[in-house]
C-alpha atoms as a printed R data frame, in Angstrom:
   type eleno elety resid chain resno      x       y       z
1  ATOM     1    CA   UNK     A     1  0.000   0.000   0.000
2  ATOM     2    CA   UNK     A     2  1.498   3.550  -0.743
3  ATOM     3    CA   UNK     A     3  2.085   5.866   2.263
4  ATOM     4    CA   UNK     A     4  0.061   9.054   2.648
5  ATOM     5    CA   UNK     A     5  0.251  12.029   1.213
6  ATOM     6    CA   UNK     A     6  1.649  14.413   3.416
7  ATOM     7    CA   UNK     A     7  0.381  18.102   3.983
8  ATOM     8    CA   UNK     A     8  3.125  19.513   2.557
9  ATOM     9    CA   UNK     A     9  2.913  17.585  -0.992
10 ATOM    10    CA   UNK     A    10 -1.079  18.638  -0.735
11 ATOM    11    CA   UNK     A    11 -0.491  22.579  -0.274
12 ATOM    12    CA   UNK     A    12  2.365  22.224  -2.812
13 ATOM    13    CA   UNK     A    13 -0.284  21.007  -5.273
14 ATOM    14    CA   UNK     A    14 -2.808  23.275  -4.220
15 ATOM    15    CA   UNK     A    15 -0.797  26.490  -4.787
16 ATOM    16    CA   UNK     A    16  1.031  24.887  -8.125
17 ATOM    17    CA   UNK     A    17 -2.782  24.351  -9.669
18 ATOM    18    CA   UNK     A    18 -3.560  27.735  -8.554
19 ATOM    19    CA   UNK     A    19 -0.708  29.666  -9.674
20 ATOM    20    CA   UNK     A    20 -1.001  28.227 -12.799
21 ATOM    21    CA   UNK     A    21 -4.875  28.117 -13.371
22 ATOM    22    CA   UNK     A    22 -4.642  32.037 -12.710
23 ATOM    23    CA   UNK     A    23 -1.978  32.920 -14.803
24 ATOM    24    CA   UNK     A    24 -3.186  30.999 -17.807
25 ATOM    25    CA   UNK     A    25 -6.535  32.381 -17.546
26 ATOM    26    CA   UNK     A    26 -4.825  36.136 -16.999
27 ATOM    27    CA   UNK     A    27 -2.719  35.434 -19.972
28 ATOM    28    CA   UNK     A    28 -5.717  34.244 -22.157
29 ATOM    29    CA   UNK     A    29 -7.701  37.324 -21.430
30 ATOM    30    CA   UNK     A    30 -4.893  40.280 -21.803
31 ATOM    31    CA   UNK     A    31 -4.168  38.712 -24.881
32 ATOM    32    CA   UNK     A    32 -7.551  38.822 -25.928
33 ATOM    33    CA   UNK     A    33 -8.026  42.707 -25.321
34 ATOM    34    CA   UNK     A    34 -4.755  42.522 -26.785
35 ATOM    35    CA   UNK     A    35 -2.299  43.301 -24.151
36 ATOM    36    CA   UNK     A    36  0.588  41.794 -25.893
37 ATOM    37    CA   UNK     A    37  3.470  43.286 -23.015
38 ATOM    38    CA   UNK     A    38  1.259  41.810 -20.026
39 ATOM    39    CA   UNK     A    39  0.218  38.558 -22.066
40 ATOM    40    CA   UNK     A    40  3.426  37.777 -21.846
41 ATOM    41    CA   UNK     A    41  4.788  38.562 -18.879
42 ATOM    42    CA   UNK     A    42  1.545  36.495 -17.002
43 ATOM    43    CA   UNK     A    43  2.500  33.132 -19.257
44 ATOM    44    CA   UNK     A    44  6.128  33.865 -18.095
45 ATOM    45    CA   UNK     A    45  4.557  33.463 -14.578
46 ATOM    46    CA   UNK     A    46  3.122  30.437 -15.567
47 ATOM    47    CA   UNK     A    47  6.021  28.452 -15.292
48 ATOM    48    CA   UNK     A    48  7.749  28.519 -11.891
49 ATOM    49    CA   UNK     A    49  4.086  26.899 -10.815
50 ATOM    50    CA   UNK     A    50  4.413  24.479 -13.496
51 ATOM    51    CA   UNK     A    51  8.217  23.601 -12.218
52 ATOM    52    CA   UNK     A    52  6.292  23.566  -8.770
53 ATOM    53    CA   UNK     A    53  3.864  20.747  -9.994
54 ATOM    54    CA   UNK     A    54  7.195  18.673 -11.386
55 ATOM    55    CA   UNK     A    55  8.941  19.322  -8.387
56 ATOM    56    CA   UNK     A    56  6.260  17.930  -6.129
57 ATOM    57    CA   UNK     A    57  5.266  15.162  -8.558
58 ATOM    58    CA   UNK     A    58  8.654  13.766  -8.761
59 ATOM    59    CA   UNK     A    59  9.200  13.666  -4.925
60 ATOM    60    CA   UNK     A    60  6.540  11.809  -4.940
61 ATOM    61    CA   UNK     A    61  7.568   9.344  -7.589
62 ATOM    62    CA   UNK     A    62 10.619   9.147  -5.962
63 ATOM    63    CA   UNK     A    63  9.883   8.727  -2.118
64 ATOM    64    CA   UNK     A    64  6.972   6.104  -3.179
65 ATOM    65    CA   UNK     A    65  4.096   7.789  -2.477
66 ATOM    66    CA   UNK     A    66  2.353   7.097  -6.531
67 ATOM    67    CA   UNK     A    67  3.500   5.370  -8.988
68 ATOM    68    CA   UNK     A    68  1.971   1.347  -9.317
69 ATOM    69    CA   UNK     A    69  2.240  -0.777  -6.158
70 ATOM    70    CA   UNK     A    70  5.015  -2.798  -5.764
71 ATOM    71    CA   UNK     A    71  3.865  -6.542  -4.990
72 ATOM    72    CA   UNK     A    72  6.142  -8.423  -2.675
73 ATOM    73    CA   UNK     A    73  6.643 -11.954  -3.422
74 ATOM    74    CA   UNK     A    74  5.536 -14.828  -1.328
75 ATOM    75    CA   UNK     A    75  8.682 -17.720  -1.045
76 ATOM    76    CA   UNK     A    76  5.864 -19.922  -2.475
């Protein structure tokens, strides 16, 4: 069974989604009015979140907590 995620990994996934859920849809719209300066500079704030959401998803991997269950074998 995989260990819990802890509160840390949780609020590191909650602020990554965030961040980048608002800076997308900021990006979308000042493009739209067109904005082209401020468009840009709000999708280059898009990706320290997304970094945030690798970060967080490869400690994960890497300390067990996803990734497919690892069956132990029986000396049978």
């Amino acid at each position: 069974m995989n260990s819990p995620v802890t509160p840390w990994v949780l609020a590191g996934r909650i602020l990554a989604i965030t961040g980048m859920g608002f800076f997308a849809a900021v990006a979308i719209l000042l493009f739209i009015i067109p904005a082209w300066w401020w468009g840009t500079v709000a999708t280059l704030l898009f990706f320290p979140f997304f970094g945030l959401i690798v970060l967080v998803e490869r400690w994960q991997s890497k300390h067990g907590m996803i990734g497919p269950e690892i069956e132990l074998e029986s000396g049978e």
